[in-house]
MISE-930065 format. One record per residue: x, y, z of N, C-alpha, C, O in turn; residue in one letter. Coordinates in pm, whole numbers, plus 50000, padded with zeros to 5 digits. Layout:
BEGIN
XYZXYZXYZXYZA ...
% end
This chain:
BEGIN
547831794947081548601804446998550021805947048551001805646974X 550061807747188551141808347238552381794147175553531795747132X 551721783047190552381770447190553231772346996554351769646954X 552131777646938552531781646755553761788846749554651787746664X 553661799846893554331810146876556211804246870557201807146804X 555901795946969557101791847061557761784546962558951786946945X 557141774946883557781764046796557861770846690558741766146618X 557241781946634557891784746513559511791546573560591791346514X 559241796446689560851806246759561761797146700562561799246609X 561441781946791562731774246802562711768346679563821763746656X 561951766446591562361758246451563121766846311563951765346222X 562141776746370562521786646249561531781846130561821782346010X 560631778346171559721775446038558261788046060557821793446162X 557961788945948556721797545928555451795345974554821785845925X 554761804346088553701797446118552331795345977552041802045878X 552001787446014550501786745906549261786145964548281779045939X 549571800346096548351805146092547571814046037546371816546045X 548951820845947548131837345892547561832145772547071840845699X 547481818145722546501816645592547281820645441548321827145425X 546591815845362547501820845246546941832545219545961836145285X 547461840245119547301851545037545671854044947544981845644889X 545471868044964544201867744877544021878044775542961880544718X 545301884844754545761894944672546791889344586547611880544612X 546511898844435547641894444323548771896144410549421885944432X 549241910244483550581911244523551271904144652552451905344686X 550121895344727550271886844818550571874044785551281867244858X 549971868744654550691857144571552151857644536552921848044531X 552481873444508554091872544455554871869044561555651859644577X 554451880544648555201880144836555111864344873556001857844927X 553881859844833554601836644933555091831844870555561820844899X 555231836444766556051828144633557351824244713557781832844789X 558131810544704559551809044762559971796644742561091794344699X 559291789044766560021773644745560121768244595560871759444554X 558941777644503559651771544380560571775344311561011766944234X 561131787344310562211791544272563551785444392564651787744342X 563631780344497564181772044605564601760344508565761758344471X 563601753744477564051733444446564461738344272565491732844233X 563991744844200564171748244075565461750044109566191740344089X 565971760344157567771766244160568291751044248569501751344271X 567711740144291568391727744379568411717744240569451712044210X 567491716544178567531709044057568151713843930567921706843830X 569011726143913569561729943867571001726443858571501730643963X 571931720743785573291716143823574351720143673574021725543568X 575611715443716576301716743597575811705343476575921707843356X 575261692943527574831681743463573791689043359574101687543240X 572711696043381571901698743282571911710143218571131712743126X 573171720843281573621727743172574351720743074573771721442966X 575301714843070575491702142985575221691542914575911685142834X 573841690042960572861680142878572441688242745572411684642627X 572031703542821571551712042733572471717342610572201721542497X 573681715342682574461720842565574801713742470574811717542352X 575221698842524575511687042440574211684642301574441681742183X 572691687342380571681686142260571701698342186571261696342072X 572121712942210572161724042147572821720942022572411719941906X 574551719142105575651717041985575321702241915575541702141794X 574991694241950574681680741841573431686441790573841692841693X 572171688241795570931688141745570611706241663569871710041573X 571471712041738570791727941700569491726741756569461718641848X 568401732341728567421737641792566511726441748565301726241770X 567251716541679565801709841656565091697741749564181691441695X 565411694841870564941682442016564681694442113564971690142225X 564271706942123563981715442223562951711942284562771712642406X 561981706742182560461699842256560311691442385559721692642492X 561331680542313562341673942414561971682842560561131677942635X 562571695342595562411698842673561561699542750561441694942863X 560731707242670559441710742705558761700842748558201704042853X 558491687742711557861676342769558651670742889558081661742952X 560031675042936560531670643035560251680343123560291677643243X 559941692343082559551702743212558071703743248557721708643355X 557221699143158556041697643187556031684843294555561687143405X 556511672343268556191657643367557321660443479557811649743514X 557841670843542558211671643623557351685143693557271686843815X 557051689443645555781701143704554751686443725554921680943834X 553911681043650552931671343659553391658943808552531652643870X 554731658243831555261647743921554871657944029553711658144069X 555751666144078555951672644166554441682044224554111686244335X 553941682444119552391687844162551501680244233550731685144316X 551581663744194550841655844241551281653244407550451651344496X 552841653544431553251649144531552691663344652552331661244768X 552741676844586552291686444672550921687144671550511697844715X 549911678144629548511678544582548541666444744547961667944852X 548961661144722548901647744888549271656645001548531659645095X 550471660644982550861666845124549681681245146549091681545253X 549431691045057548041697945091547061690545139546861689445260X 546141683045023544951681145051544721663045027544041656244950X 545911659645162545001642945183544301644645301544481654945366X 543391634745345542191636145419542521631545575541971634945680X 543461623845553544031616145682545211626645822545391623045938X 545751638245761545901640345831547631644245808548191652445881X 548251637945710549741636345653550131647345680549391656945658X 551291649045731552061666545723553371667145630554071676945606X 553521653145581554471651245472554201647945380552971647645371X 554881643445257554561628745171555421621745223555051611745162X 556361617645289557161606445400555671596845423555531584745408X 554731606145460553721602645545552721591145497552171581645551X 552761596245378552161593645262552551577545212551821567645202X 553951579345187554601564545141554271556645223553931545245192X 554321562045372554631552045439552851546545493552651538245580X 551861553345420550771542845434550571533945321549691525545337X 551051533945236551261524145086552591513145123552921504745040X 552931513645188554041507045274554961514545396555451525845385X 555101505245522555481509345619557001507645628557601513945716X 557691499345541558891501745459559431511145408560631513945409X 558351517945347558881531145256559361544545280559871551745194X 559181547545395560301561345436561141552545477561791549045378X 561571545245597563131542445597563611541345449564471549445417X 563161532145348563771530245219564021543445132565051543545064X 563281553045128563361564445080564311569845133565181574845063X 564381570145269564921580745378566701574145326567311580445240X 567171564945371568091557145273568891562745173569971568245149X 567721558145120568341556544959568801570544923569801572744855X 567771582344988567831596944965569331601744995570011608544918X 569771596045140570801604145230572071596145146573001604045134X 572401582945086573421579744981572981587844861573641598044878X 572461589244778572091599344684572741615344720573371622844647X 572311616944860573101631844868574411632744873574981642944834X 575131621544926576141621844913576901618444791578131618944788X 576501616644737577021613544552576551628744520577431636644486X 575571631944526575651648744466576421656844522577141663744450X 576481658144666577551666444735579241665744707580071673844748X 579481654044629580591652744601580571655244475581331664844459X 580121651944373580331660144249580141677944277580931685844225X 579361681144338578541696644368580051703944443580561714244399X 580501697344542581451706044622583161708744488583851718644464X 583191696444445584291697844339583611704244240584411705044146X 582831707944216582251718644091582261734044153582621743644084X 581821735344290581931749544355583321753544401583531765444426X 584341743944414585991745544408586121748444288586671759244269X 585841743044202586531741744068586711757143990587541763643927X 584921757944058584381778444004585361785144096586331790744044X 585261785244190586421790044288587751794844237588021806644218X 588621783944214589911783844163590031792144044590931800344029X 588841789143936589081793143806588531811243839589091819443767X 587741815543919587711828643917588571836443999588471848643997X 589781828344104590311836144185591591832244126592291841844095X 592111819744101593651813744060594341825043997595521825344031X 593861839143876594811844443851595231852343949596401856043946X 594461856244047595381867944159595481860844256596411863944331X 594811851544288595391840244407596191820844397595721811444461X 597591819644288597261809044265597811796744336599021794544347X 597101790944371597761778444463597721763344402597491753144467X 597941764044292598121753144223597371741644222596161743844222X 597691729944221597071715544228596581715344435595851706144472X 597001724644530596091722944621595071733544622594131734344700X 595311740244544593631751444502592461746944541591821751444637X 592301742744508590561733844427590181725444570589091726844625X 591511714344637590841713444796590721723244861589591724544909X 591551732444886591331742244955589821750744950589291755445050X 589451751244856588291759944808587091749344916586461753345014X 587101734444851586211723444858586031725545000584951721845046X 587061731845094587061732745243586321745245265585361743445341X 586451756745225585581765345224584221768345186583421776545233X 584101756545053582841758345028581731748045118580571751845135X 582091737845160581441731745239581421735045405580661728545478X 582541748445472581931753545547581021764745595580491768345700X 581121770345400580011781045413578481776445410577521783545439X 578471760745363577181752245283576601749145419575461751945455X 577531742945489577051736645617576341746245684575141746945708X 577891758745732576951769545822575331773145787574501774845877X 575081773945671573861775445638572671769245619571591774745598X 572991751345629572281741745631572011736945743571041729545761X 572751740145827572571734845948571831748246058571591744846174X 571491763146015570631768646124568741758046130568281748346072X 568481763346187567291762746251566611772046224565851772046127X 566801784646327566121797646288566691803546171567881805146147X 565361807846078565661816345997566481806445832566971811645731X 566361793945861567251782845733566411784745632567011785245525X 564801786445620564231790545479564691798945435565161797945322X 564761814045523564691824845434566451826145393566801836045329X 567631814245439568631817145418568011810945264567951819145172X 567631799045242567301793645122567111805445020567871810144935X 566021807945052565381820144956566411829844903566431831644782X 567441837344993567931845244933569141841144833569411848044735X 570041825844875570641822744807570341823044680571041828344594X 568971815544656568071807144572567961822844447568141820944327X 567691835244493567081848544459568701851544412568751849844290X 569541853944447571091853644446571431846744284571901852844188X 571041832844290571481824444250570821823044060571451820543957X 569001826644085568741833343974569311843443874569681842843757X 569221854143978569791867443934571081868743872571381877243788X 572121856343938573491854543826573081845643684573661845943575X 572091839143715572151827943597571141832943505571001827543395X 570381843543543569381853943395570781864643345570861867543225X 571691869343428572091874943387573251870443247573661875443143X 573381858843324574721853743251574261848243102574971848443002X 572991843543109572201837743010571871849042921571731847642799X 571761860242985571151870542890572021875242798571701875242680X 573161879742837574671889242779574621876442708574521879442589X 574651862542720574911853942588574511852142495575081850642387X 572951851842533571861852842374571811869142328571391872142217X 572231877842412572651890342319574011890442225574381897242129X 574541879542300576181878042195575911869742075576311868641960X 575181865442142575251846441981573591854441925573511851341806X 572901859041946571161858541902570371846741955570431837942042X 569551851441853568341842341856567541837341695567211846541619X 567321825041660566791827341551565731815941547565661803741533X 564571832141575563231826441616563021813241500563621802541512X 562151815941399562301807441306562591790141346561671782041337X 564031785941390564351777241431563661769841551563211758441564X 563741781241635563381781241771561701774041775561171763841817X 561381784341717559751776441701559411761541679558811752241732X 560461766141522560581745941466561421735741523561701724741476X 561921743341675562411729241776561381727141857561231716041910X 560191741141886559031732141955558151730641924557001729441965X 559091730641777556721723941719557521706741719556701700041655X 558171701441741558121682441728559371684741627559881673541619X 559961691841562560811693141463562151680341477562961680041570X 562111672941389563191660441398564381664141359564391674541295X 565881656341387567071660541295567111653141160566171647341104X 568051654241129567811649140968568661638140980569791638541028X 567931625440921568561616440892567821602440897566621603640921X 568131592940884567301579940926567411576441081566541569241129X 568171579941140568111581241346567601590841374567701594341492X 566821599741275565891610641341565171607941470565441612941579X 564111598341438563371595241506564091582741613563281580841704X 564991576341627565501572041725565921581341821565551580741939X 566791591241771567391600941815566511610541969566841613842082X 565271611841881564211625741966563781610142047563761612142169X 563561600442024562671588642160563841590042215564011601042268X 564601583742219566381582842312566321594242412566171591942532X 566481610342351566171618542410565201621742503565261624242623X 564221621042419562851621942518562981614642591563051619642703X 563061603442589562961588742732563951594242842563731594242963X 565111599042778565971602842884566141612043000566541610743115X 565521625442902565081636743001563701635643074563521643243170X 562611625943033561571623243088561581619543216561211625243319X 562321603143182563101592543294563971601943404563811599143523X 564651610043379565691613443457565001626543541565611632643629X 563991628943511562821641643616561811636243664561361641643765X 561171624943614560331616943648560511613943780560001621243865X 560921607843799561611596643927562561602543999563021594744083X 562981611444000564091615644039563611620344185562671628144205X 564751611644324564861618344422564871629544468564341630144578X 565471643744409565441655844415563871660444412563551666844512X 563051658744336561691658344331561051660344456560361670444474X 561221650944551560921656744704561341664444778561121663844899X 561911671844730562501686944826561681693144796561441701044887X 560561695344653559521707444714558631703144817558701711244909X 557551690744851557241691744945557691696345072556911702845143X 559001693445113559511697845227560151712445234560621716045341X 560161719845136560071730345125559191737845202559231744545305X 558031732945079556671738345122556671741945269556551753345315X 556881727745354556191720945491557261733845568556921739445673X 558441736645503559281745245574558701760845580558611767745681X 558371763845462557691778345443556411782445502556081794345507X 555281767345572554401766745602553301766445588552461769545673X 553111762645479552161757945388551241746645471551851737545527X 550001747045477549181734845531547971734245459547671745045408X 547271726045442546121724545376545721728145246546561733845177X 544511725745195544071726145079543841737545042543751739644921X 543681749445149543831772045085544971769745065545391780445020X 545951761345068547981769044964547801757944837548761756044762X 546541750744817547101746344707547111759044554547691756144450X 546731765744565545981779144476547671784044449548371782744349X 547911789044561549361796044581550691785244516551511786144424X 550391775544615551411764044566551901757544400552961753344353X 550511759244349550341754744160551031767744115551881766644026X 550771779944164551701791144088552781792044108553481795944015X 553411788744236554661789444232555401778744177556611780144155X 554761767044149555421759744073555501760443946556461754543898X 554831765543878554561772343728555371780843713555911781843603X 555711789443820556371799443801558141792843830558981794743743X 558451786443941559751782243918559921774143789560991775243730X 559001766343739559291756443619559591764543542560751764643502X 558571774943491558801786143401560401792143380560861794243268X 560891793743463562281795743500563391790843481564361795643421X 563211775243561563941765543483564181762243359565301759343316X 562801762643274562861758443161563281771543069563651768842955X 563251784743106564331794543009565281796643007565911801642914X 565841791643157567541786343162567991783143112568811788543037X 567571767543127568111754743038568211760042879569201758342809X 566681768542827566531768142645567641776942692568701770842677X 567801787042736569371793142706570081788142681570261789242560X 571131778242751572181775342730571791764342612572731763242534X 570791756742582570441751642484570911754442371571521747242292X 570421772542360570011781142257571901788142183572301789942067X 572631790242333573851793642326574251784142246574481786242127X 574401768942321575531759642225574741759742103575531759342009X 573561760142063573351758241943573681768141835573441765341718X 574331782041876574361791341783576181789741784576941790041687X 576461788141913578211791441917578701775441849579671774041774X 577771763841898578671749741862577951741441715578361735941612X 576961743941765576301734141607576811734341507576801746041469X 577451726141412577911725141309579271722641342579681712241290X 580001727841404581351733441415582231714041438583401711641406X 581391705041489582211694441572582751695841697583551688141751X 582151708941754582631710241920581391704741988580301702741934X 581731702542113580661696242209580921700842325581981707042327X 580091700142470580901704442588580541692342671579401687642666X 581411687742740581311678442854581831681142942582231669942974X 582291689543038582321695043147582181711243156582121719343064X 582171713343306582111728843291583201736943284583101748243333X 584251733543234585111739643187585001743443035585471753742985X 584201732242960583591734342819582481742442826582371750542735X 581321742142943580991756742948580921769042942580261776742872X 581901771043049583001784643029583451787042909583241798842881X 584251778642783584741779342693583731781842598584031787642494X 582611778342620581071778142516580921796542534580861803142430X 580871802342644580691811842692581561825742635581221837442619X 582651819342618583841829542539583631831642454584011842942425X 582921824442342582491822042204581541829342228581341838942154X 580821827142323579281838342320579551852842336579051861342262X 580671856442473580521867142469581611877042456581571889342461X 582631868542439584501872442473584711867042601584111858342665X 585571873142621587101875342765586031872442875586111862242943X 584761883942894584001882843000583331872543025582641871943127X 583431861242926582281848242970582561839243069581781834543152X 584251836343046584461822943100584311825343281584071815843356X 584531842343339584411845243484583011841843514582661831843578X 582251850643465580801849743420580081836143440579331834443536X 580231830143384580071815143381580101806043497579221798643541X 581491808443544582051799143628581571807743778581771801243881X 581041820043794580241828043899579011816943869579041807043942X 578011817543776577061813343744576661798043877575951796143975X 577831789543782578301774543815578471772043980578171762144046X 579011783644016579171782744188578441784544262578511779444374X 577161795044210576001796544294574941782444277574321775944362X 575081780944097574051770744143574511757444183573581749644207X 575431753744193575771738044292576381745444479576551739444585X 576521756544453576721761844614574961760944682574741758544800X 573991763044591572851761744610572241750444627571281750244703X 572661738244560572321726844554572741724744690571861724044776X 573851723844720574551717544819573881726544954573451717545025X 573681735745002572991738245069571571730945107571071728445216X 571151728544982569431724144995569361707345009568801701545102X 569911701944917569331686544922569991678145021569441667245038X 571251680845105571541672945215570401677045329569931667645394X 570071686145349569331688745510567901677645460567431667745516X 567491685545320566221672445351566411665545354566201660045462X 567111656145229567161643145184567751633045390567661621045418X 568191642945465568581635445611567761636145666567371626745735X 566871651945656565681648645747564591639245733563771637045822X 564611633945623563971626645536564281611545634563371605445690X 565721607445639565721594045692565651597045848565091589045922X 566301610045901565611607546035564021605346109563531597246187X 563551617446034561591613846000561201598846010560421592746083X 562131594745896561621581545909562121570945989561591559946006X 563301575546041563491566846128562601567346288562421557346358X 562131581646323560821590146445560051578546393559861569246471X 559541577846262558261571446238558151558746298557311552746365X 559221556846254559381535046306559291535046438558361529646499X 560791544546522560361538546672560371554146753561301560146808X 558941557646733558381567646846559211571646979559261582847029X 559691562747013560601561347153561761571347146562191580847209X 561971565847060562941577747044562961595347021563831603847044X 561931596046978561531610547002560921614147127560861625947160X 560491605447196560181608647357561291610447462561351617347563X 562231601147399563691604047485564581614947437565711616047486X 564061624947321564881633447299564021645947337564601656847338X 563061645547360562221653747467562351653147581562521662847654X 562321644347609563241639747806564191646547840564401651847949X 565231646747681566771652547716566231669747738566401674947848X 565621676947633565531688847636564251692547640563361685447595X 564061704147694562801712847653562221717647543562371729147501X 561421707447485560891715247345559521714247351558801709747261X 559151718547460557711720747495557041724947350557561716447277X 556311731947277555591732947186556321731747064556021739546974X 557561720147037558511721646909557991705046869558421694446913X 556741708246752555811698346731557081685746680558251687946651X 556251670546683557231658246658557821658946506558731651046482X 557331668546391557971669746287559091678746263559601680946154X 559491684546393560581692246356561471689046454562461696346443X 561551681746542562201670646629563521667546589564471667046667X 563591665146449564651657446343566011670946416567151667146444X 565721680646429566981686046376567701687446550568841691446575X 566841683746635567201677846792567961666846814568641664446913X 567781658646693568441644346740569391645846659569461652946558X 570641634246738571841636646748572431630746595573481634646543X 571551621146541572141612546418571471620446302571401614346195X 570981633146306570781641846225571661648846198571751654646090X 572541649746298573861663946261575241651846248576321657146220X 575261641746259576081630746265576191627346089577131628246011X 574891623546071575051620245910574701633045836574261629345727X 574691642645840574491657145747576191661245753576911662745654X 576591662645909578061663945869578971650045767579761648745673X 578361643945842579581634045731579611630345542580521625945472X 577871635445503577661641445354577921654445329577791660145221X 578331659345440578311674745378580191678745356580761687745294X 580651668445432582541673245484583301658845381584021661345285X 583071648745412583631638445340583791640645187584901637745142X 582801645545096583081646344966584231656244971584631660144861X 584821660945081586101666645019587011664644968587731672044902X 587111650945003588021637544963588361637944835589471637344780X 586881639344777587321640244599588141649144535588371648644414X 588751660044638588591669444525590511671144535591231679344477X 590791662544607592021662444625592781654944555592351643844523X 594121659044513594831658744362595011639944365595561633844457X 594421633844244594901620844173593621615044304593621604944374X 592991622344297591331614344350591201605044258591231609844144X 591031589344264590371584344135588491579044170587831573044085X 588171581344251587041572944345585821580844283584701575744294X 585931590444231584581599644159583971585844111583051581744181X 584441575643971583941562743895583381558743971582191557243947X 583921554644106582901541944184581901552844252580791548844287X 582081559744261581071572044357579421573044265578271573844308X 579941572644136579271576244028578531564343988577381568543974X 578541551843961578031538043968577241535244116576161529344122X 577961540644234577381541044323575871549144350574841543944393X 576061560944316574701568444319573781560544154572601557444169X 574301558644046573591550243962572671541244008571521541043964X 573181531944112572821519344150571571525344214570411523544177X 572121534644344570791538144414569421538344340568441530844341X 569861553244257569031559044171567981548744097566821551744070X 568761532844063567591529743976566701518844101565591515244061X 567131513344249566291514744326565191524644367564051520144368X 565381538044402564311550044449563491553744328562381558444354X 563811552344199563181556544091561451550244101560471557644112X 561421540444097559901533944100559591531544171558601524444155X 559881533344275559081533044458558741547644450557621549644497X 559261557144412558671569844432557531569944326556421570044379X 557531569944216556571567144098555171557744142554001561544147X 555581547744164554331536444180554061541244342552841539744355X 554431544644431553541550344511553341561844567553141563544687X 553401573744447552621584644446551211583544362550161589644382X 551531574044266550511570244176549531564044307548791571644369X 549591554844328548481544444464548331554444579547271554044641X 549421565044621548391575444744547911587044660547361596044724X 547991588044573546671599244492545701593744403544971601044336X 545671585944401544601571744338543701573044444542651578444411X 543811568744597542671565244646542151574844681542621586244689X 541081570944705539841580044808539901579344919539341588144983X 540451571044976540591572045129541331577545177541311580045298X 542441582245078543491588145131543171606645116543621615345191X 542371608545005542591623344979541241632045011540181627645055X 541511643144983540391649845048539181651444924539451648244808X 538181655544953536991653644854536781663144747536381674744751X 537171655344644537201667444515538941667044475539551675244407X 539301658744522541371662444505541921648744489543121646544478X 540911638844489541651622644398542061623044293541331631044233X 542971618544213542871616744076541921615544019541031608444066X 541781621743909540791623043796541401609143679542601606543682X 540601602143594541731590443549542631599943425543461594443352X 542411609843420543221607743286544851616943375545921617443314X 544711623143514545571624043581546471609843618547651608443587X 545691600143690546201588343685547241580743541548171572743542X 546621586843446547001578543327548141588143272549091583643207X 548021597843293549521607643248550501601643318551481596743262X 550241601343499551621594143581551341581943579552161577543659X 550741573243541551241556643452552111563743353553271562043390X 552071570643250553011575443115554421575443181555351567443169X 554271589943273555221592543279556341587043393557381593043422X 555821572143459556201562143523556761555843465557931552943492X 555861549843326556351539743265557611539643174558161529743126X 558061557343155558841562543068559961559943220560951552943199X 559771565543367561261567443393560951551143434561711549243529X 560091536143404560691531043476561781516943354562471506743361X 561101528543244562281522143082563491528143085564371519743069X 564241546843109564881546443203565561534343285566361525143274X 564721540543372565791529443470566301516443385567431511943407X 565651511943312565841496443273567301501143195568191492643201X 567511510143144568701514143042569781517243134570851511343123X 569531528143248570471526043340571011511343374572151507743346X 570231504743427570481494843444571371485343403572191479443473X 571141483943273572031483743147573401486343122574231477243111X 573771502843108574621507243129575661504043268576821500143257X 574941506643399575431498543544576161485043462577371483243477X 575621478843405576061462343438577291460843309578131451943322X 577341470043183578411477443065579491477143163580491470143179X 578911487543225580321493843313581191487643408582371490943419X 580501475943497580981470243569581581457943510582541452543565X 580961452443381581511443743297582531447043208583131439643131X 582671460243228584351466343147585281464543256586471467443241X 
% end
């Protein structure tokens, strides 16, 4: 007990000896990591997706949604269904890949930590950008604004990504923070623009747009938002969430399915918000929004004068949130896997210091090429944000490229370690028609990818 005691001190992680919860109001109280990766998978990108299908479609591809928030609850469930209850012993899904191939965390670990750095650089110029636009009238510093901010916001991101003790519950409160602006901001809007149920319904009963690309239109869509949650790298931050909050075994899977229901739940009334906004303020009109400055402007229309601050508060918490969350894993992720390959090296970083009961999975944040590559994704995207940047394009093709590598290595082998029996615990294998949903919803991000793909080779051929 003592040895539990000591390593939760120095990690700052939760012990998982007190068991999960056995009361309704003890379920609410562990609730944390899904409202955590929900507010991390949250970005200006899919307020914008949402708005772009609002104002082109009106309410009628909302379903759309709904089937993209369901196969990302269905992805992400399966991957926390291994790390609970496989039989072998896994304290990750790292763990996991890497018995379906011994390749596959370094490759993950990889591919993850370039991926963060393509988000951290769009994310930090989006939390400047909110910056400037809510302070520039009483503070304005012109065309060096926006770096300046990019410097602040990535040393408030870091300070907070980088504790040890106490780094979940910084999560949590951001994460709680970060809600609480974006129900609010969502709310004063659909009180400005309405709601008109009616519609609303007939975007999620399957409702098509009108025309002969109807039905091209809703597959295009659907494939896209499917593909793009499916597979998606971000996806593994709830396990390591979890593993952070302390979750072990097959008693948190009970707890674990609600809180993911419950962050999805969340996500997905967000998103129909701003959905719901552009479709009342833009549909018809020939406006569209493609950045978050067209946000903000969507927002004025919703509510007056007060939107565009409103908004751009909104915008800062949730990529100030992002950016907090997906660099620490997505690194701990390749250091893990780099412990995994050569053991040696975690014995010599025990040599260096005393971490008598600070078990080999939390090791990562001891070694030295953990704070080496977290600083250099977390400080370098500042680069972008500085005036006549042109490098965002190649930054952006760059994380493309990754993306359609990690997409089906994560897919095809979550599918093969929750498939077997040898791997999982008894009563918690796939069932086939579980198996046959993630074939679906594989086969959707790995057509996706094929279109990315596509596009990659457009772009580079322009």
């Amino acid at each position: 007990m003592a040895r539990e005691i000591n390593a939760s001190v120095k990690t700052g992680a939760v012990s998982p000896a007190a068991g999960p919860p056995d009361t309704w109001w003890g379920f609410v109280k562990g609730m944390g990591p899904g409202i955590v990766v929900v507010m991390s998978w949250l970005g200006t990108g899919d307020f914008i997706s949402a708005s772009v299908s609002g104002s082109t479609f009106g309410y009628a591809l909302i379903w759309t949604l709904v089937i993209a928030t369901v196969s990302r609850y269905f992805i992400v469930s399966s991957m926390s269904k291994y790390q609970l209850c496989n039989a072998v012993g896994d304290e990750t899904i790292l763990d996991g890949y890497g018995r379906i191939w011994k390749g596959f965390p370094m490759f993950i670990g990889i591919t993850t930590c370039v991926l963060g750095f393509v988000y951290v650089s769009f994310l930090t110029l989006a939390a400047a950008t909110s910056i400037d636009a809510l302070v520039g009238g009483v503070l304005p510093l012109g065309a060096w604004g926006i770096p300046l901010w990019a410097v602040v916001t990535a040393a408030m991101a870091f300070a907070l990504a980088s504790r040890r003790a106490g780094h979940f519950r910084g999560l949590e409160i951001v994460a709680q923070i970060t809600m609480a602006v974006l129900v609010l901001c969502f709310l004063l809007a659909l009180f400005g623009t309405g709601l008109d149920l009616p519609k609303l319904f007939g975007g999620l009963a399957f409702s098509l747009p009108p025309g002969e690309a109807g039905y091209i239109t809703a597959a295009s869509t659907a494939v896209g938002l499917i593909g793009a949650v499916g597979g998606s790298a971000a996806n593994l931050l709830y396990p390591y969430l979890m593993h952070e909050k302390g979750w072990r075994g097959t008693e948190y899977r009970k707890l674990q399915r609600l809180d993911l229901r419950f962050g999805s739940f969340v996500m997905f009334g967000l998103v129909l918000a701003v959905w719901v906004v552009a479709a009342e303020t833009l549909h018809g009109t020939g406006e569209s929004v493609s950045s978050a400055d067209g946000l903000a402007s969507m927002m004025e229309k919703a509510i007056g004068p007060a939107g565009p601050p409103i908004m751009w508060l909104a915008v800062f918490f949730t990529v100030f949130n992002n950016i907090v969350t997906q660099p620490r894993v997505f690194v701990r992720m390749f250091v893990e896997s780099l412990h995994k390959k050569r053991p040696e090296r975690v014995e010599r970083i025990r040599a260096k210091r005393d971490l008598s009961g600070v078990p080999d999975k939390e090791t990562f944040s001891y070694d030295p090429l953990f704070w080496t590559v977290l600083t250099v994704i977390m400080t370098v995207p500042i680069v972008f944000s500085l005036p006549g940047m042109p490098g965002m394009v190649i930054i952006t093709l760059l994380g493309n490229s990754v993306n359609v590598l990690t997409v089906p290595a994560i897919i095809v082998g979550l599918i093969a370690m929750t498939s077997r029996r040898s791997l999982m615990a008894e009563g918690y294998v796939n069932r086939w028609w579980e198996t046959a949903v993630l074939v679906l919803i594989g086969a959707v991000g790995l057509w996706a990818t094929y279109e990315l793909c596509a596009s990659i080779v457009t772009s580079l051929a322009g």
